[in-house]
N, CA, C and O atoms as a Tinker XYZ file with bonds, in Angstrom:
   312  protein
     1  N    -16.160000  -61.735000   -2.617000    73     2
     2  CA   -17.535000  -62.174000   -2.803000    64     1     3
     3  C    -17.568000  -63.701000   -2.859000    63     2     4     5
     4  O    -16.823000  -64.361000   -3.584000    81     3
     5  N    -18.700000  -64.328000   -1.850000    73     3     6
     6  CA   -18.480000  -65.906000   -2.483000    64     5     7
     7  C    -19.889000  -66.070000   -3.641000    63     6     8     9
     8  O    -20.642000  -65.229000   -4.131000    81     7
     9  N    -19.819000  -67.167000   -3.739000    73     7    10
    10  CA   -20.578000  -67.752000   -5.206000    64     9    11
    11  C    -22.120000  -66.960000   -5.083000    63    10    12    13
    12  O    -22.688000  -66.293000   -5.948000    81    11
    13  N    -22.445000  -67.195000   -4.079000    73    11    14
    14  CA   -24.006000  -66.570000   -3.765000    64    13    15
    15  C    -23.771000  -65.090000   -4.373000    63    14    16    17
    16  O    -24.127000  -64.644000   -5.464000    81    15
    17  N    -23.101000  -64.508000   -3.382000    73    15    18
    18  CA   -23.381000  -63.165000   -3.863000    64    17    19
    19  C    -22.637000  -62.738000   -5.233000    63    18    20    21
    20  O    -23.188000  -61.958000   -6.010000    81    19
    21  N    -21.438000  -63.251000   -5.478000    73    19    22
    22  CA   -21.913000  -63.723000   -7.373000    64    21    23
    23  C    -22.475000  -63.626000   -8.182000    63    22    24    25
    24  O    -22.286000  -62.889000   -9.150000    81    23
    25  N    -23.418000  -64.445000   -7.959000    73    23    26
    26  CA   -24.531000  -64.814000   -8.677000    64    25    27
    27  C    -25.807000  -64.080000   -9.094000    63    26    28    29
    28  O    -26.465000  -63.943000  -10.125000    81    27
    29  N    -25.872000  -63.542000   -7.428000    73    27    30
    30  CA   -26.719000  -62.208000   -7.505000    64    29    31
    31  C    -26.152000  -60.720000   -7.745000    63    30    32    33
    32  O    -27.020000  -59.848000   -7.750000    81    31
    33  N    -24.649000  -60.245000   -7.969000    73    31    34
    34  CA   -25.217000  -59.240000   -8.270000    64    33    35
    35  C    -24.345000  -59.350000   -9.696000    63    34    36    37
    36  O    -23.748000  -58.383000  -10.167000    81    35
    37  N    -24.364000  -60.605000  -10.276000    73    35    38
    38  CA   -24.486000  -60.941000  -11.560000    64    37    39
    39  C    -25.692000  -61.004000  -12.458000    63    38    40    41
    40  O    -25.549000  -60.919000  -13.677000    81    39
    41  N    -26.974000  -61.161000  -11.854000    73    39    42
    42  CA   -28.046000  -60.945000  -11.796000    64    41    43
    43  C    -28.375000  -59.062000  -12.521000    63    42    44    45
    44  O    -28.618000  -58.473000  -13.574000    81    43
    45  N    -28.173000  -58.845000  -11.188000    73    43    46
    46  CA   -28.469000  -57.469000  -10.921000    64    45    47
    47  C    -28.001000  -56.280000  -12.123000    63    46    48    49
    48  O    -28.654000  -55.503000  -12.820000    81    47
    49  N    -26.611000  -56.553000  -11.987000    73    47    50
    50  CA   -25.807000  -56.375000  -13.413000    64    49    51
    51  C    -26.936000  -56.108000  -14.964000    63    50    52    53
    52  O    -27.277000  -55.152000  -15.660000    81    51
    53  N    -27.169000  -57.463000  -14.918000    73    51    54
    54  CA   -27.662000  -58.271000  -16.059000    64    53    55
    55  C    -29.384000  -57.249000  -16.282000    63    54    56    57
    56  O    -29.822000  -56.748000  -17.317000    81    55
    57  N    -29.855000  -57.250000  -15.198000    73    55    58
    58  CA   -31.261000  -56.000000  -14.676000    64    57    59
    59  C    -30.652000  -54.995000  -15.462000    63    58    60    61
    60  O    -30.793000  -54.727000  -16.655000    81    59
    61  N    -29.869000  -54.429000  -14.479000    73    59    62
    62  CA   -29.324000  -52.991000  -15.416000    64    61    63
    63  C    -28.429000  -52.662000  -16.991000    63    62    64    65
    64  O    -28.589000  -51.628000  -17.638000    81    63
    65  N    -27.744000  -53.489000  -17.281000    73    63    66
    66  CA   -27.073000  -53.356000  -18.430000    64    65    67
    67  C    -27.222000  -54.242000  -19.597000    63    66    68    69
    68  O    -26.751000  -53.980000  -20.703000    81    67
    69  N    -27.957000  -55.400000  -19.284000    73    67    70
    70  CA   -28.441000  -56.212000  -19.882000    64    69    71
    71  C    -27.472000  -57.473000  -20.359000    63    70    72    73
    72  O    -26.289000  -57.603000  -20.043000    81    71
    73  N    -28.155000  -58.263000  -21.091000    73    71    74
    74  CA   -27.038000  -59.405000  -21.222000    64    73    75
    75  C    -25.840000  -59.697000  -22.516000    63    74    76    77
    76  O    -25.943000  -60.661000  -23.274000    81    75
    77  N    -24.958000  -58.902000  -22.583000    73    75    78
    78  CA   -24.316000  -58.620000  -23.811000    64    77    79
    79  C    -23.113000  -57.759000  -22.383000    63    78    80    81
    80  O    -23.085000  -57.177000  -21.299000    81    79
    81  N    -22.107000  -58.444000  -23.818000    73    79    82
    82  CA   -20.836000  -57.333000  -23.320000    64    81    83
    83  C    -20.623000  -55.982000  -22.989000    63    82    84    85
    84  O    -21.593000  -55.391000  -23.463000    81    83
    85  N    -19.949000  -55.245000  -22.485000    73    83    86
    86  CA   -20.144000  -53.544000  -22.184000    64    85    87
    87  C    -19.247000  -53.114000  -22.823000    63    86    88    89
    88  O    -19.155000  -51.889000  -22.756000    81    87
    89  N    -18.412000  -53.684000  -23.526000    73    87    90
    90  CA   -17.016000  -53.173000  -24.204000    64    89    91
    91  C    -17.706000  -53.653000  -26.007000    63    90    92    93
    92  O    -18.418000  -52.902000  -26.673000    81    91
    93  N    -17.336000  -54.764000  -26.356000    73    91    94
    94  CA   -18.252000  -54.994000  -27.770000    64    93    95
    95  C    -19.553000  -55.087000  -28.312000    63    94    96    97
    96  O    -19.831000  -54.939000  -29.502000    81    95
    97  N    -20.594000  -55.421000  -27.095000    73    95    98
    98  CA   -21.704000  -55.401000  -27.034000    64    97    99
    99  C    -22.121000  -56.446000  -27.700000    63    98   100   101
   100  O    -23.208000  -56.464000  -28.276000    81    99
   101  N    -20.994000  -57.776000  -27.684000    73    99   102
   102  CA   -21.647000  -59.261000  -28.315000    64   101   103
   103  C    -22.623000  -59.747000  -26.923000    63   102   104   105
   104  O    -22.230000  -59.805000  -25.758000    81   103
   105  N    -24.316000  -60.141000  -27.565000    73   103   106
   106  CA   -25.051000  -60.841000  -26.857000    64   105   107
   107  C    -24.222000  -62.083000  -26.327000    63   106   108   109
   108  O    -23.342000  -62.560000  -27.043000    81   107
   109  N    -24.529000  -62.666000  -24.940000    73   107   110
   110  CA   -24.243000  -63.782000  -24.739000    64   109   111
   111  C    -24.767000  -64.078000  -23.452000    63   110   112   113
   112  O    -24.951000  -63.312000  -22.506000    81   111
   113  N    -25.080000  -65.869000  -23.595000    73   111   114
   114  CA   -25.469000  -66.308000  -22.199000    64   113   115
   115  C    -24.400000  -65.908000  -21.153000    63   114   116   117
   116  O    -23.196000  -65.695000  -21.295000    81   115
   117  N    -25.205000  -65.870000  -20.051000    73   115   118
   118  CA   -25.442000  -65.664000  -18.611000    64   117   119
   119  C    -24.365000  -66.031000  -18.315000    63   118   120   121
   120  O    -23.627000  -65.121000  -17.938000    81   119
   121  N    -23.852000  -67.225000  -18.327000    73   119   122
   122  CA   -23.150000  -68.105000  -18.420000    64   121   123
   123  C    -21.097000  -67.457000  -18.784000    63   122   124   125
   124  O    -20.022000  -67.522000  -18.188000    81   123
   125  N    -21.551000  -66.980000  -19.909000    73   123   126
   126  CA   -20.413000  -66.337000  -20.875000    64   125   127
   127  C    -19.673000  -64.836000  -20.520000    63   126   128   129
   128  O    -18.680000  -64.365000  -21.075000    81   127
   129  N    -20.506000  -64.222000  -19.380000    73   127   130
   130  CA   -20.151000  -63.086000  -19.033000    64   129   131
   131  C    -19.519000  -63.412000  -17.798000    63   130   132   133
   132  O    -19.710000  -64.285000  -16.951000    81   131
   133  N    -18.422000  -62.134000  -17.974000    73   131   134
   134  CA   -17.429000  -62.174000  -16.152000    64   133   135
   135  C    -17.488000  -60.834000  -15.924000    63   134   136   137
   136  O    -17.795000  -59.824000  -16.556000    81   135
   137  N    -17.075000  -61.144000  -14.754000    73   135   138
   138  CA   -16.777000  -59.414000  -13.928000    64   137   139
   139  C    -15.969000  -58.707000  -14.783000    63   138   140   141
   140  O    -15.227000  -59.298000  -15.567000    81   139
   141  N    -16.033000  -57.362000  -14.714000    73   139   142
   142  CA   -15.176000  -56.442000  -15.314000    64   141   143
   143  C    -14.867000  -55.169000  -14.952000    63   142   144   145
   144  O    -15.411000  -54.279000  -15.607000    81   143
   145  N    -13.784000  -54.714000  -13.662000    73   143   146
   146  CA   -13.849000  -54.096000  -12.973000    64   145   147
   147  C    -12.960000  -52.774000  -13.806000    63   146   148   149
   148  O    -11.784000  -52.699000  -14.162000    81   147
   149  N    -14.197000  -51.749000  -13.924000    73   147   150
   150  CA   -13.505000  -50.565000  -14.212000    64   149   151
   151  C    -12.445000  -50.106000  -13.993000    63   150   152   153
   152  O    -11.509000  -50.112000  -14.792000    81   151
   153  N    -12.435000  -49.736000  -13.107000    73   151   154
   154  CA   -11.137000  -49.743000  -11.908000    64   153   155
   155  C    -10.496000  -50.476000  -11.466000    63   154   156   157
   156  O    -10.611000  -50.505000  -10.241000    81   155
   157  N     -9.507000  -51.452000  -12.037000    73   155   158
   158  CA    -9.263000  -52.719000  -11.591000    64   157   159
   159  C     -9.241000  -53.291000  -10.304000    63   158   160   161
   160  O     -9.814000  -52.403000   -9.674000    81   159
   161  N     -8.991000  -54.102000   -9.548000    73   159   162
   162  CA    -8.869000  -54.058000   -8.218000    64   161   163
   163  C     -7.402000  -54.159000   -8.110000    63   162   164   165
   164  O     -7.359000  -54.694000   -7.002000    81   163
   165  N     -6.519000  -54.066000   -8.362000    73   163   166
   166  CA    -4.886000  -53.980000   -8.483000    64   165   167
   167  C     -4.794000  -52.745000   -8.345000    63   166   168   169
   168  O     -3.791000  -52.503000   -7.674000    81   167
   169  N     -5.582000  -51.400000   -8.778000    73   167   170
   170  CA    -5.336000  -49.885000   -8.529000    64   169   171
   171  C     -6.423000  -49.941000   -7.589000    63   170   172   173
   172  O     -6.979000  -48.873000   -7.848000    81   171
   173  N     -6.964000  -50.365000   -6.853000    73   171   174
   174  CA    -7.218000  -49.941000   -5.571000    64   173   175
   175  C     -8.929000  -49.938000   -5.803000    63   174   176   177
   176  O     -9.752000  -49.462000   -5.021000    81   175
   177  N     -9.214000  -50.633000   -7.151000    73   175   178
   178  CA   -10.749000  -50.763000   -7.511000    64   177   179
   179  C    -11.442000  -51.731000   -6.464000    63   178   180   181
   180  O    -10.858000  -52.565000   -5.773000    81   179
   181  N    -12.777000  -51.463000   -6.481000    73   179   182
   182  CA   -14.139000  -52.498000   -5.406000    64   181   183
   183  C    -15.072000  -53.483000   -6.513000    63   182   184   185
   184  O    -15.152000  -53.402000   -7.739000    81   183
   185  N    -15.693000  -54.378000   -5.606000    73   183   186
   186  CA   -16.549000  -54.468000   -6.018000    64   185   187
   187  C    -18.016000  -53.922000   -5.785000    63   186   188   189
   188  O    -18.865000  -54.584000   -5.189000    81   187
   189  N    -18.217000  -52.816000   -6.240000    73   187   190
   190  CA   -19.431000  -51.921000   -5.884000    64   189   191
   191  C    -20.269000  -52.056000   -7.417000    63   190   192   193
   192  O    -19.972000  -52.538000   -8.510000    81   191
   193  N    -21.242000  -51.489000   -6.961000    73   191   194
   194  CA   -21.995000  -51.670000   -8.400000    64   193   195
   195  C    -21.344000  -50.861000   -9.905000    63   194   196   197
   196  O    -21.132000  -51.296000  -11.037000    81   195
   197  N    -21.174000  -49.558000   -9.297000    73   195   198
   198  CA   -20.314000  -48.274000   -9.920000    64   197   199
   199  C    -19.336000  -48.916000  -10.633000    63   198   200   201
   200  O    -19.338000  -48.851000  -11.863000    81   199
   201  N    -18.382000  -49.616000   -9.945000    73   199   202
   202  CA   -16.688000  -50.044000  -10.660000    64   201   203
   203  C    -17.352000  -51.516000  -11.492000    63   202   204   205
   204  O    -16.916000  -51.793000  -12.610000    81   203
   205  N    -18.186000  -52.201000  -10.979000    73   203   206
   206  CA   -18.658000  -53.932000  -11.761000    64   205   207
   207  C    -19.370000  -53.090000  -13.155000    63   206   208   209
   208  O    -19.982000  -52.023000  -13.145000    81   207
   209  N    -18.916000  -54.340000  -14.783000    73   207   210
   210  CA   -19.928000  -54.032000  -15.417000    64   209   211
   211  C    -19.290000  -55.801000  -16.102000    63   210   212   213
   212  O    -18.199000  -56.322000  -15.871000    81   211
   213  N    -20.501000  -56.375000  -17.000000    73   211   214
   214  CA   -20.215000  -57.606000  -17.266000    64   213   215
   215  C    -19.620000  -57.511000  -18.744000    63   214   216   217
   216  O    -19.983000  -56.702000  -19.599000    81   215
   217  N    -18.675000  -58.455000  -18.877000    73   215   218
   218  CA   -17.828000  -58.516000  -20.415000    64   217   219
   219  C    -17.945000  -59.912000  -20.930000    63   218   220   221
   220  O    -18.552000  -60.795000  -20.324000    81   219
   221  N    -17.260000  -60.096000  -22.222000    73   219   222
   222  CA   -17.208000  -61.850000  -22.779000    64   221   223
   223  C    -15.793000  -61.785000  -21.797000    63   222   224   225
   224  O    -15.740000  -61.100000  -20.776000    81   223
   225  N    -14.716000  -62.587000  -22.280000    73   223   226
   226  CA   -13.932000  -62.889000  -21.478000    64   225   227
   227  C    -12.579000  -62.424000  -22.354000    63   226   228   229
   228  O    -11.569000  -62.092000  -21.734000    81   227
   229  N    -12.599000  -62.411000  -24.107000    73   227   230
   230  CA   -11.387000  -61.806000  -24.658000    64   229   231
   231  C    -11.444000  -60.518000  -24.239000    63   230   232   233
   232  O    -10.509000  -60.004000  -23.625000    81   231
   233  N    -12.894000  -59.684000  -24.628000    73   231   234
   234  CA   -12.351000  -58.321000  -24.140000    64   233   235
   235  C    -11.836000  -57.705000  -22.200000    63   234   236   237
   236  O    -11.194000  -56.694000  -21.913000    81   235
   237  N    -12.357000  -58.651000  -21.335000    73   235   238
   238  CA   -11.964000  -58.549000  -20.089000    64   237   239
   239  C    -10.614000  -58.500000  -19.846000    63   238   240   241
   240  O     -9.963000  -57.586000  -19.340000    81   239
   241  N    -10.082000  -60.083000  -20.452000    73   239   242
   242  CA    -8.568000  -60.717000  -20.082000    64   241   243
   243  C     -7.732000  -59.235000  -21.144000    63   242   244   245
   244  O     -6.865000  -58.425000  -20.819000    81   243
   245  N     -8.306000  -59.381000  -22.127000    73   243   246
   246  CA    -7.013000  -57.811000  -23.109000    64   245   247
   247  C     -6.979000  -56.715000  -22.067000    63   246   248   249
   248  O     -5.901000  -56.240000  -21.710000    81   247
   249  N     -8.232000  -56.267000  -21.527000    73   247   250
   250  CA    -7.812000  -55.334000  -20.600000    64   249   251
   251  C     -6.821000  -55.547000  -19.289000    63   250   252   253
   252  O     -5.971000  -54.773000  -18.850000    81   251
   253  N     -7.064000  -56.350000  -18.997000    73   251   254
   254  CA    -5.790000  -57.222000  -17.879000    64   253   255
   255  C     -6.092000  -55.501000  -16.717000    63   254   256   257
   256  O     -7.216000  -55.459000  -16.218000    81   255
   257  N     -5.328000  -54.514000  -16.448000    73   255   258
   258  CA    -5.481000  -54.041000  -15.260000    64   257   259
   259  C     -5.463000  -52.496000  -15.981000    63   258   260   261
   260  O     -5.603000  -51.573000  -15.179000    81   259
   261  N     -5.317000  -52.157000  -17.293000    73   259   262
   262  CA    -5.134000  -51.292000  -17.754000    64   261   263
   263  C     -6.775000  -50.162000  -17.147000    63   262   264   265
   264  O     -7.682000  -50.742000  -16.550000    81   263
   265  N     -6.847000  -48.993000  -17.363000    73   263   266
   266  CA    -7.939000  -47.810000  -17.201000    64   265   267
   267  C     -8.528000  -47.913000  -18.478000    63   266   268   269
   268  O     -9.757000  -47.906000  -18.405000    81   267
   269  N     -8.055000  -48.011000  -19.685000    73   267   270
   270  CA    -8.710000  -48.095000  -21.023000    64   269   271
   271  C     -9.256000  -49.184000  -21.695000    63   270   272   273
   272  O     -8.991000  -50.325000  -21.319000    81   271
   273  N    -10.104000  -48.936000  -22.797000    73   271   274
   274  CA   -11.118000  -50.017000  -23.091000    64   273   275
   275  C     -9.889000  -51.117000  -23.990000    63   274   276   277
   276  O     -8.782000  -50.887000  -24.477000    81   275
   277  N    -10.668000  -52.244000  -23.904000    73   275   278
   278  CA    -9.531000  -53.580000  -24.693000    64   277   279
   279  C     -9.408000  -53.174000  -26.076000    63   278   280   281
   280  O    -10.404000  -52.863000  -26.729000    81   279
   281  N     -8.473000  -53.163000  -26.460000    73   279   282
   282  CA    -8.125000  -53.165000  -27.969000    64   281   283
   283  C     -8.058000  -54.450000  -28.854000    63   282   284   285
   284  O     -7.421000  -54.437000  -29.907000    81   283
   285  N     -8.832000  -55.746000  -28.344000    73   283   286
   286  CA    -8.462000  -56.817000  -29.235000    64   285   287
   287  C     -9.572000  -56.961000  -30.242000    63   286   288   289
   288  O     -9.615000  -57.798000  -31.143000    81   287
   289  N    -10.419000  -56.082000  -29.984000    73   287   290
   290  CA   -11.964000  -56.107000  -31.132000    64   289   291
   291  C    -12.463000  -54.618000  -31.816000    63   290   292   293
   292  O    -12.233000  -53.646000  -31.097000    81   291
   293  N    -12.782000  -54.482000  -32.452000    73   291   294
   294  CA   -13.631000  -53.287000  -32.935000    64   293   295
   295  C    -14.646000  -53.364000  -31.869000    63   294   296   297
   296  O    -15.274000  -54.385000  -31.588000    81   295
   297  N    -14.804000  -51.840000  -31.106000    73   295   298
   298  CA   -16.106000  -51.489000  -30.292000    64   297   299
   299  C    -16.648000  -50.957000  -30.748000    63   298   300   301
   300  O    -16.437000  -49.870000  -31.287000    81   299
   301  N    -18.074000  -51.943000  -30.624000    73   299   302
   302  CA   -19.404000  -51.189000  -31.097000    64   301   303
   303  C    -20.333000  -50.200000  -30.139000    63   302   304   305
   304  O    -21.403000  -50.407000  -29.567000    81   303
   305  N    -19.541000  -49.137000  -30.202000    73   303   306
   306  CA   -20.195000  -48.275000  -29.232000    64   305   307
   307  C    -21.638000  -47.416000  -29.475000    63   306   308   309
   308  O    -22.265000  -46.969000  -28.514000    81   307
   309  N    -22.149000  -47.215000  -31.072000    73   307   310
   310  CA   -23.270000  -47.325000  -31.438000    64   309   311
   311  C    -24.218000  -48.363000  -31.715000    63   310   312
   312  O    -25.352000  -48.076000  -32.098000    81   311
């Protein structure tokens, strides 16, 4: 993806899941969120809407390429 399309379906993301982490659910600017590919792209993951969801960046980088959620925070899954 280059920066444009980035941006937009960082956007888009942001439409559907809103602006907060998907793993701790800390609010944060626009800015503060990265890709976070379900499926990593190292096991053969895309960037499709399905596998993208947006994270802060400790819980992204802890997951590194693993299938399971990051263990470096308590998840607030309620």
């Amino acid at each position: 993806m280059n920066s444009k399309q980035k941006r937009k379906k960082k956007q888009q993301l942001i439409s559907l899941y809103g602006n907060y982490c998907w793993w701790c659910r800390q609010d944060l600017l626009q800015t503060n969120l990265t890709f976070d590919h379900l499926l990593p792209q190292s096991r053969g993951g895309s960037d499709s809407f399905e596998n993208l969801r947006l994270s802060c960046f400790p819980c992204n980088n802890s997951r590194g390429n693993s299938l399971y959620p990051p263990v470096t925070k308590k998840l607030n899954y309620f």
